[in-house]
C-alpha positions in Angstrom: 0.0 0.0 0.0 1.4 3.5 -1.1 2.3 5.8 1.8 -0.1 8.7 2.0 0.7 12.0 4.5 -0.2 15.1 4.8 2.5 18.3 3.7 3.7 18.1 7.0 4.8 14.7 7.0 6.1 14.8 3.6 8.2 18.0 4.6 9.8 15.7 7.1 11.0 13.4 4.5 11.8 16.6 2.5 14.4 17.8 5.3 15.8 14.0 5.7 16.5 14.5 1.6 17.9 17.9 1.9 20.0 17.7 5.0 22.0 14.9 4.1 22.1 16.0 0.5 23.5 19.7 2.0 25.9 17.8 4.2 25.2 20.7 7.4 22.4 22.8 8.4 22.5 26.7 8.6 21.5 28.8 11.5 18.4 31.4 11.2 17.6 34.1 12.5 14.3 35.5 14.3 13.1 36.6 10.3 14.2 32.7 9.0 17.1 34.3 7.3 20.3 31.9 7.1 23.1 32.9 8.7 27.1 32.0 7.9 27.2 30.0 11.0 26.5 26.6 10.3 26.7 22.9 11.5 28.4 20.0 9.4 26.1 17.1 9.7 28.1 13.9 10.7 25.1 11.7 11.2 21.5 11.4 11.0 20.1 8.2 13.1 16.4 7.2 11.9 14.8 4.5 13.8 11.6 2.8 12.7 10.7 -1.3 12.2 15.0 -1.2 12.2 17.8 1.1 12.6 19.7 3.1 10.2 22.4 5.6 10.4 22.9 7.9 7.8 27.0 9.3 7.1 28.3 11.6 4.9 31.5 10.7 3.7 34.4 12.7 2.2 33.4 11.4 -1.7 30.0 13.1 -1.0 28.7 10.0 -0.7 26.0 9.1 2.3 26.7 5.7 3.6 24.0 4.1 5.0 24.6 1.4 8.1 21.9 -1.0 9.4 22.0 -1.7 13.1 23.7 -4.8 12.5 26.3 -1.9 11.8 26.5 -3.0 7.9 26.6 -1.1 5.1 23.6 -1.2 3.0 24.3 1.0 0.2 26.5 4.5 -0.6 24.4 6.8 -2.4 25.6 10.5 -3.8 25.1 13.4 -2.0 23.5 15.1 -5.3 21.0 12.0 -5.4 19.7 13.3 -2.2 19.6 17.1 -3.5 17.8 15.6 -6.9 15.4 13.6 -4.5 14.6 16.1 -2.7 13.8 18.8 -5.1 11.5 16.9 -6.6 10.0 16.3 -3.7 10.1 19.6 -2.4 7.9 20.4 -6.0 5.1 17.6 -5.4 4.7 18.9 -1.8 4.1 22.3 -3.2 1.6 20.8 -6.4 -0.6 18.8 -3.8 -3.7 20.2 -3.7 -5.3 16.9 -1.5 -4.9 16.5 2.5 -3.3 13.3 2.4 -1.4 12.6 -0.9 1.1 9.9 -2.4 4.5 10.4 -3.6 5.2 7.3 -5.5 9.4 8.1 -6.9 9.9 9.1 -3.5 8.8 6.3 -1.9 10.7 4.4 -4.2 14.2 6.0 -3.2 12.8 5.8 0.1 12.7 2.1 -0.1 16.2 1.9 -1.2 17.5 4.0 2.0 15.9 1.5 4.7 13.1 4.3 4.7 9.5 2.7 4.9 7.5 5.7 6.7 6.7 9.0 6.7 7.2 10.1 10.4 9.8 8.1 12.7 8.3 7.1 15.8 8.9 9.3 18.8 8.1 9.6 22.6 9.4 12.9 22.8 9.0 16.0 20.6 12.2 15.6 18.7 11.2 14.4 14.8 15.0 13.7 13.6 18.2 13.2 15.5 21.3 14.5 14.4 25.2 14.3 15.1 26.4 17.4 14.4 30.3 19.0 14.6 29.7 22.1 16.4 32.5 24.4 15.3 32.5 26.7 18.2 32.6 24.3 21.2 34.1 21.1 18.7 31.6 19.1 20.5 29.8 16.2 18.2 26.6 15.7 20.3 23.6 13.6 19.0 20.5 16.1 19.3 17.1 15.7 19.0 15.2 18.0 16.7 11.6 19.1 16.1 10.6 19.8 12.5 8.2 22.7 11.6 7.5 23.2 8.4 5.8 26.3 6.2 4.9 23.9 3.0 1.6 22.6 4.9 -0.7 24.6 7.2 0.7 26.5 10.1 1.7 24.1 13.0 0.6 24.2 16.5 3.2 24.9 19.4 0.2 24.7 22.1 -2.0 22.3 21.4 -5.7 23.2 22.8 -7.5 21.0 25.4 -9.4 21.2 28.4 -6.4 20.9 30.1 -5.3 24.7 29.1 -8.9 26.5 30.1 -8.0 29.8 32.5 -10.9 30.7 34.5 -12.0 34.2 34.6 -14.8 35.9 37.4 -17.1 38.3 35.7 -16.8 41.8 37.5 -18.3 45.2 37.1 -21.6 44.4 36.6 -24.3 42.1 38.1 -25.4 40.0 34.9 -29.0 38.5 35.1 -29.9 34.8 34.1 -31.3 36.1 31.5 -28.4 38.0 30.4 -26.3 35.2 30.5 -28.7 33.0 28.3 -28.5 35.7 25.9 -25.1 36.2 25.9 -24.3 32.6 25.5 -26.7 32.5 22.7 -24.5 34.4 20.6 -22.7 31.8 18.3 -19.0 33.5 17.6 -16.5 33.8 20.4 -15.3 37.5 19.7 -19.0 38.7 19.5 -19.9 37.0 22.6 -17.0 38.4 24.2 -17.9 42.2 22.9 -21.5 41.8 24.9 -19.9 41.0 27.7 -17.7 44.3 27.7 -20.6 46.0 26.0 -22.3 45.1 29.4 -20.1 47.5 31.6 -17.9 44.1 33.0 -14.6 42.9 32.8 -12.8 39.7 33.8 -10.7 39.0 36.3 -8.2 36.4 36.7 -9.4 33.1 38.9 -7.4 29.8 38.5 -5.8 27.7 36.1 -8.3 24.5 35.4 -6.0 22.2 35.4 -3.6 21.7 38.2 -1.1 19.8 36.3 -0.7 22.4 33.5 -1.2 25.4 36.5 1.7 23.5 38.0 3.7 23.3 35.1 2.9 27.5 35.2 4.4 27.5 38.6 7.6 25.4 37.7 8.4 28.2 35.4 7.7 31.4 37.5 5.5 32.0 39.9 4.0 34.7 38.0 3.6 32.6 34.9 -0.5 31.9 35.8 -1.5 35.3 36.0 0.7 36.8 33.4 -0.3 34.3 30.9 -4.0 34.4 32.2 -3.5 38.5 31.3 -2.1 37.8 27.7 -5.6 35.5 26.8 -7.2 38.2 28.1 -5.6 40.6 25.7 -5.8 38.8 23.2 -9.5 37.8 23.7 -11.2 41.3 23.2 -12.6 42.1 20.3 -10.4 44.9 18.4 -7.1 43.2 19.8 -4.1 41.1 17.7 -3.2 37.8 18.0 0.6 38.1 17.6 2.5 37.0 20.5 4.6 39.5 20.5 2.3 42.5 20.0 -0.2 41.0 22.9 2.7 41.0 25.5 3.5 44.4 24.6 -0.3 45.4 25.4 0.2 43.7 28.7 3.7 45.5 29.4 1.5 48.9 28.6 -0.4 47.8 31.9 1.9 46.1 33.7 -0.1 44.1 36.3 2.7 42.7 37.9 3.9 46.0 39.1 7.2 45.9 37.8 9.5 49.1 38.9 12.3 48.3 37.0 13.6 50.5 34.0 12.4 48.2 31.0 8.8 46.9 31.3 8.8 45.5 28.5 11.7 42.9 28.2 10.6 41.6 31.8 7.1 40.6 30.4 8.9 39.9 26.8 11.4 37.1 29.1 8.4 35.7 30.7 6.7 34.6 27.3 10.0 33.3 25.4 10.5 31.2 29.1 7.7 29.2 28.2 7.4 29.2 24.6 11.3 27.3 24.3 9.6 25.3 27.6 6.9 24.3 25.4 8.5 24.1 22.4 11.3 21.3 23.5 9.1 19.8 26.0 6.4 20.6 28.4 2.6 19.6 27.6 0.0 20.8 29.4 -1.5 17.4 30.8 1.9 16.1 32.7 4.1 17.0 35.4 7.1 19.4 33.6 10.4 18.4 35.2 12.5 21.1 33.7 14.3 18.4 30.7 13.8 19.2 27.4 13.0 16.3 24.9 13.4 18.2 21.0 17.3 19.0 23.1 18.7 19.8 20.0 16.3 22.7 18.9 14.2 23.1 16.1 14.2 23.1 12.2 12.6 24.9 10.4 11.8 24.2 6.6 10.4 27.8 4.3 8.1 28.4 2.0 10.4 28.5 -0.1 12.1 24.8 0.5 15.0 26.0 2.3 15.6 25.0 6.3 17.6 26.8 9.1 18.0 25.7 12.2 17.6 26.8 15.9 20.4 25.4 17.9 19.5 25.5 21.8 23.1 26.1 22.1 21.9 29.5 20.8 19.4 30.4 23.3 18.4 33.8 22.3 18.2 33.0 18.6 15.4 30.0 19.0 13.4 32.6 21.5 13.4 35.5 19.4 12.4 32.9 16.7 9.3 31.7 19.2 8.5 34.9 20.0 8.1 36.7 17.2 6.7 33.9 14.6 3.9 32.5 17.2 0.3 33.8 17.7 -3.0 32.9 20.2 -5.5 30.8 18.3 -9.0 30.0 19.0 -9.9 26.0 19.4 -13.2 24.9 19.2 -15.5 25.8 21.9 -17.7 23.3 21.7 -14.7 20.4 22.2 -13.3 22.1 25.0 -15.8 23.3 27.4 -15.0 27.1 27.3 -16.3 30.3 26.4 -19.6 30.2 27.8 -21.0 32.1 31.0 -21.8 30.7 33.8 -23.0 31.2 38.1 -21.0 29.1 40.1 -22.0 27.6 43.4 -20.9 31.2 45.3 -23.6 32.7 43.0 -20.9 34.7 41.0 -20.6 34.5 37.5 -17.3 32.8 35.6 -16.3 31.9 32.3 -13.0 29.9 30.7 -11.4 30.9 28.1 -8.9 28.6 26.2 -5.3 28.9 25.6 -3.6 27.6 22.4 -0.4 28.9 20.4 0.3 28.3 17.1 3.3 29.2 14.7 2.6 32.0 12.3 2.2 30.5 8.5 
């Protein structure tokens, strides 16, 4: 039966073609632009059914070894390039959700290569020995793949696990007020009556106590300030961006900060969690502070090429986060949120749902 995936699976067969037919990966910066640093590729390990490692050689070659430690075959570096520019073009011709790719599952048959997406228990989608020039260290990393060829990926995936709850202040709302109110079918007009009501929200809890301990783990402020940014980014004439709804929040400041810049002490609290996130936590179990993706990320363009986000360069991989990451809107109906209503103290509440995903 013919493999069939989606754009982002193929991509991550793309990036498997095009790194080892490149040799080394370039670093980006926060726009995606490569930089001259880069990182010579001495191995890419693949493990599915089997194992197979995947060296460059000093002909150009790729030699590929089974876990018996074998070689199975030495294949051209420009092979891979060839592969994966054709590749690259049926990913970009594919006008169906799921799609096949017969020649490249037929070279990817000949490289040990029988599916679309390694299996993983961690967020790393392809592991890498790379010769770091600076340090001279040759570490095997773990990488996560996000890819512009498909739709826009999620960094925070949406569940009831990542409700906030909110206590509606300012005005006394009626029963009937709230039935009306939550008969109003989109979130951001729903929202508007609300506000158009005289009220406000306030910050209550995190739902969840594993993800509101996660929050904790990371700052102590982390639950309210993140709590504040969904709130931002929840009224009706507001932006999305990440970055743009944190400097709304800095405007206001409801941490009271007194230092001299507002902003970057709001701007560090977001890019701690989005690299937390990114190379490791999930909302739903306990965060111990160890990053799975260890390596980074990679990141394939629009336009086919990939740079990569070396954890060893901290700043680069959060300004990356930071500035190409927005608030989304899950369903409502899926995850319990968005509606009003009077809880047990008579007061009235509502939850509103966090989720972060990359800008296209």
């Amino acid at each position: 039966m013919a493999l069939s995936g989606n754009k982002g699976e193929w991509s991550e067969i793309y990036a498997l073609f095009r790194l080892l037919g490149e040799g080394k990966i370039h670093a980006g910066d926060a726009n995606m632009n490569k930089l001259e640093l880069y990182y010579p590729i001495l191995n890419i390990i693949r493990e599915e059914s089997k194992r197979y490692e995947y060296k460059p050689d000093i002909q150009k070659h790729i030699v590929i070894i089974n876990e018996e430690g074998t070689e199975m075959a030495r294949i051209s570096m420009n092979r891979f390039i060839e592969e994966s520019i054709n590749l690259l073009q049926s990913i970009k011709a594919a006008r169906k959700p799921a799609f096949t790719v017969p020649d490249a599952e037929n070279f990817m048959n000949s490289i040990g290569c029988t599916k679309l997406k390694a299996p993983s228990r961690d967020k790393s989608d392809i592991h890498i020995v790379i010769h770091d020039l600076r340090t001279n260290m040759t570490p095997l990393l773990g990488f996560s793949i996000k890819s512009q060829l498909g739709k826009a990926s999620t960094l925070l995936n949406p569940g009831e696990t990542t409700n906030i709850l909110y206590r509606v202040e300012g005005h006394e709302l009626s029963d009937e007020q709230i039935i009306s109110i939550n008969s109003i079918e989109d979130h951001l007009p729903r929202m508007k009556a609300v506000y158009d009501l005289g009220c406000y929200l306030r910050y209550e809890d995190v739902v969840h106590e594993t993800f509101k301990n996660n929050l904790l783990f990371l700052d102590s402020n982390m639950p309210q300030f993140i709590a504040d940014c969904l709130l931002i980014s929840s009224l009706p004439d507001s932006t999305l961006y990440i970055h743009e709804v944190v400097k709304k929040v800095a405007e206001k400041n409801p941490l009271h900060f007194t230092g001299r810049n507002v902003q970057t002490f709001y701007e560090h609290k977001m890019k701690v969690l989005l690299i937390d996130v990114a190379l490791g936590m999930t909302p739903a179990k306990e965060w111990n502070g160890r990053y799975d993706a260890n390596g980074g990320y990679i990141v394939i363009r629009k336009d086919g090429e990939i740079v990569c986000y070396h954890f060893y360069n901290r700043n680069d991989i959060e300004d990356y986060l930071y500035y190409n990451t927005r608030f989304d809107r899950a369903s409502r109906g899926r995850y319990n949120f968005g509606s009003l209503f009077r809880g047990k103290d008579g007061k009235v509440y509502i939850k509103l749902n966090l989720q972060i995903r990359f800008i296209k």
